[in-house]
C-alpha positions in Angstrom: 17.8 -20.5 73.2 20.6 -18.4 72.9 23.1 -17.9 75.7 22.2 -14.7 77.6 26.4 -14.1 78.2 28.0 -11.8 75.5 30.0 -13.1 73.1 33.0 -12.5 71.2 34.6 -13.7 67.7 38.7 -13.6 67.4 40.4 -14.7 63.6 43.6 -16.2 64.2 42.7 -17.4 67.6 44.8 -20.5 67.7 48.0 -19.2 68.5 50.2 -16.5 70.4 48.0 -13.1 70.6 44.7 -14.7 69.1 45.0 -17.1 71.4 45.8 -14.9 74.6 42.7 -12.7 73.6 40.7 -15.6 72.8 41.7 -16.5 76.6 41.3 -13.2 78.0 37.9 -12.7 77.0 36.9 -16.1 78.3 38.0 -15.1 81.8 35.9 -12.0 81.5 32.9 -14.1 81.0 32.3 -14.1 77.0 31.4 -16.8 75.4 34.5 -17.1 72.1 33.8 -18.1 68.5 36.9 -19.0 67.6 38.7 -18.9 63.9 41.7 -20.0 62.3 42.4 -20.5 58.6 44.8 -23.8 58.5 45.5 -25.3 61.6 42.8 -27.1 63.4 44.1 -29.0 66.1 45.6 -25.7 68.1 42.4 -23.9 67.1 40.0 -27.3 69.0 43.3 -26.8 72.4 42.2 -22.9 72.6 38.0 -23.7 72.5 39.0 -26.6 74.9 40.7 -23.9 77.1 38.2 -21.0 77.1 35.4 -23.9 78.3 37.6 -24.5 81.1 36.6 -20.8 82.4 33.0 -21.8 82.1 31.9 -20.3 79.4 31.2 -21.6 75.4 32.9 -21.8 72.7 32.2 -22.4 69.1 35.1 -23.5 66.6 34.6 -22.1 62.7 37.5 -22.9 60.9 37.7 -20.8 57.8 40.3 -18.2 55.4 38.9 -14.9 56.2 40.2 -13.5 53.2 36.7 -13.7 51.0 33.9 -12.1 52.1 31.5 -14.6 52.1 33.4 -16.9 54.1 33.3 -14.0 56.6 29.9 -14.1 56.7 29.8 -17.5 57.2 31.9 -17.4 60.5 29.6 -14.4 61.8 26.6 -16.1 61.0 27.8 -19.5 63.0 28.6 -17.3 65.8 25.3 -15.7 65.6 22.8 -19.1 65.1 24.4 -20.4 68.3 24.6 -17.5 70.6 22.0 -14.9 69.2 24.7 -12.0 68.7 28.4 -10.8 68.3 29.1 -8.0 70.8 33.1 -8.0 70.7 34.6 -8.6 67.4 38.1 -8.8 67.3 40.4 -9.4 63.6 43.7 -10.3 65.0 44.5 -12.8 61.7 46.5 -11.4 59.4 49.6 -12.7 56.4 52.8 -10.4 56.2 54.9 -11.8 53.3 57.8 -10.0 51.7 58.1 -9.5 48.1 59.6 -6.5 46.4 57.1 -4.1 45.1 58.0 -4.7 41.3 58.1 -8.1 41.8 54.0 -8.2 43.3 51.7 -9.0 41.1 48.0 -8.0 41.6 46.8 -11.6 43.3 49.6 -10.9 45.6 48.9 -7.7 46.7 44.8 -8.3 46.7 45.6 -11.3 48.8 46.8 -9.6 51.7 44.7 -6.7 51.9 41.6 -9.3 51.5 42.8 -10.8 54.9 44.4 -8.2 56.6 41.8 -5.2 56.1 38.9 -6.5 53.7 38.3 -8.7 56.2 37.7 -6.0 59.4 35.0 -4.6 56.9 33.3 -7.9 56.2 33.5 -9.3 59.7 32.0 -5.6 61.2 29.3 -5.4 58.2 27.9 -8.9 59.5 28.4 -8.3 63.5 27.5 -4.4 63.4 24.0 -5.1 63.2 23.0 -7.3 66.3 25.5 -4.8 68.0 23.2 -1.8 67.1 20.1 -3.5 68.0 21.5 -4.5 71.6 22.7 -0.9 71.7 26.0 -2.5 72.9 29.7 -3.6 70.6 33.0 -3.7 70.4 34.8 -3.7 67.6 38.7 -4.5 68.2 41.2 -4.2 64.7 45.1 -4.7 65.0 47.3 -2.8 63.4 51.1 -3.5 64.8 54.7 -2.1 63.2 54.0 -2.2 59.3 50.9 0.4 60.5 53.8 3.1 61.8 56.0 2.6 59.0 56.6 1.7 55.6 58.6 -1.7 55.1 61.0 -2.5 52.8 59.0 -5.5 50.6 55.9 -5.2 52.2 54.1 -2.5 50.6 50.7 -4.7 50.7 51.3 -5.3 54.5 51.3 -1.6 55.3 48.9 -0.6 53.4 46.8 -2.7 54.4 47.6 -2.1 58.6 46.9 1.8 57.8 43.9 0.9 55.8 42.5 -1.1 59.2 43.5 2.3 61.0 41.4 4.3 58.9 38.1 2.1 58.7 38.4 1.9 62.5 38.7 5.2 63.5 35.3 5.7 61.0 33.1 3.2 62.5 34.3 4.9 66.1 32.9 7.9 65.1 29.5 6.5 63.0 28.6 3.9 65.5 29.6 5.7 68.8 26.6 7.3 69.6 24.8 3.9 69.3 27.0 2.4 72.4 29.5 0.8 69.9 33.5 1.4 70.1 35.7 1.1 68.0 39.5 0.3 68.8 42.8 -0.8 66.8 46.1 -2.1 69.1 49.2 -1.8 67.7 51.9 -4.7 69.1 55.0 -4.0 69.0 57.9 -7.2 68.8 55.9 -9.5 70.9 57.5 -13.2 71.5 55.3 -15.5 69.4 55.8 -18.9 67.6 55.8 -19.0 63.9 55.9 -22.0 61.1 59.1 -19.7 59.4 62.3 -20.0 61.7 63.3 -16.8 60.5 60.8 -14.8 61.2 60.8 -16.4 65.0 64.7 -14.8 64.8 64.0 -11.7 63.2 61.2 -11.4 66.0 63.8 -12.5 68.7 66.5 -10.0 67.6 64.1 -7.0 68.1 64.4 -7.1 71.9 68.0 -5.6 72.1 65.9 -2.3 70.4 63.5 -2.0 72.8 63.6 0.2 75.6 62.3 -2.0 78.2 64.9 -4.7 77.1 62.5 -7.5 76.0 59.9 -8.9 74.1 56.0 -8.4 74.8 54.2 -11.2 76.0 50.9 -12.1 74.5 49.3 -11.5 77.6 50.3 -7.9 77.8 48.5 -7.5 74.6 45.7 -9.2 75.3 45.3 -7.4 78.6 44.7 -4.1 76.8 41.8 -5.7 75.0 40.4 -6.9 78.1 40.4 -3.1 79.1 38.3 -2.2 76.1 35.4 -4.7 76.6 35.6 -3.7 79.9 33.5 -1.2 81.9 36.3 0.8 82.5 37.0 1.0 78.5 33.5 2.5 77.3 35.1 6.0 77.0 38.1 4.9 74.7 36.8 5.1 71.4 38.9 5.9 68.0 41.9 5.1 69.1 45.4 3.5 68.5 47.0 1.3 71.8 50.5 0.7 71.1 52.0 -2.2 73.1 55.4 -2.1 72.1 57.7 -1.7 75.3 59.0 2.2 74.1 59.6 1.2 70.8 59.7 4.5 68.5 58.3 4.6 65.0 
């Protein structure tokens, strides 16, 4: 029988913001079906940590850029807990290549992952969510959604193509008790495999007004707010967590 708690998915859940939401939802009392693409042994520490709160958690490794392995990871979610009510596409890929220099694999590649994937993931959760009258639906956007990046055409496109799909689905699937959300970090302090993106991240803080980095936390606090009771009425909408940052 299926757990009568709500549950939530999060891609990219093994480390820095995936993880703190992954966390953060556990401590509100969702069970967490949580994915990551490569590395497994962070991805088992996090499920290991959000059954500490005393709740479930599932573990579906998987690269959510192809659709039917999106459908694979809602459907695990679904067979053990009955539903997805909060769906949450955190994972995304933001290389940097020159725009003459892409070819088409390149740019398909990161738009599969970045924004293909929020429609995949909501086309396979949507429904359980309309039949419980009851969803969340949680896309991130971040800095390449505000402006246009030197080599990363693909990236921004594809962060303001997650900002369009998600105010739509606010506005079809509102009126049947489902929201739909997108937060927008800012330079949040994070671990990465590339040492310089870690110090391109690191030298943001001296640009931000409140004179640091974000913490995951903060981030994941704001999506804690939109499952919440106290969130039902924000619908459509873009939360930028970025210390003052201007775009």
């Amino acid at each position: 029988m299926a757990d009568k708690r709500k549950t939530a998915l999060v891609t990219g859940a093994g480390q820095n913001i995936g993880r703190a939401c992954a966390l953060a939802l556990a401590d509100a009392g969702f069970n967490v079906v949580i994915n990551g693409r490569r590395k497994q042994e962070p991805c088992e520490a996090v499920a290991k940590e959000v059954q500490a709160r005393g709740v479930d958690a599932l573990l579906v490794m998987g690269d959510v850029g192809s659709g039917a392995a999106c459908k694979a990871l809602a459907d695990a979610g679904i067979a053990k807990f009955g539903a997805i009510d909060v769906l949450v596409h955190n994972a995304a890929i933001r290389p940097e290549k020159p725009f003459l220099e892409m070819d088409e694999a390149e740019w398909h590649e990161v738009l599969n992952v970045n924004m293909n994937a929020s429609f995949w993931l909501a086309r396979a959760c949507l429904p359980g969510m309309v039949e419980a009258g009851w969803g969340r639906i949680i896309n991130f956007a971040g800095m390449n959604a505000m402006n246009g990046y030197n080599g990363r055409a693909h990236v921004s496109t594809s962060k303001h193509g997650n900002w369009g799909l998600t105010k739509s689905l606010a506005k079809e699937f509102g009126p049947k008790g489902i929201t739909a959300n997108i937060i927008s970090p800012g330079p949040i302090k994070s671990e990465h495999d590339d040492p310089a993106m870690t110090k391109h991240i690191n030298e943001q803080a001296s640009k931000i007004p409140v004179g640091r980095l974000g913490e995951p936390t903060e981030v994941a606090s704001v999506l804690a707010m939109l499952v919440s009771d106290g969130g039902a009425f924000v619908n459509g909408q873009m939360l930028q967590v970025n210390g003052g940052t201007q775009t």
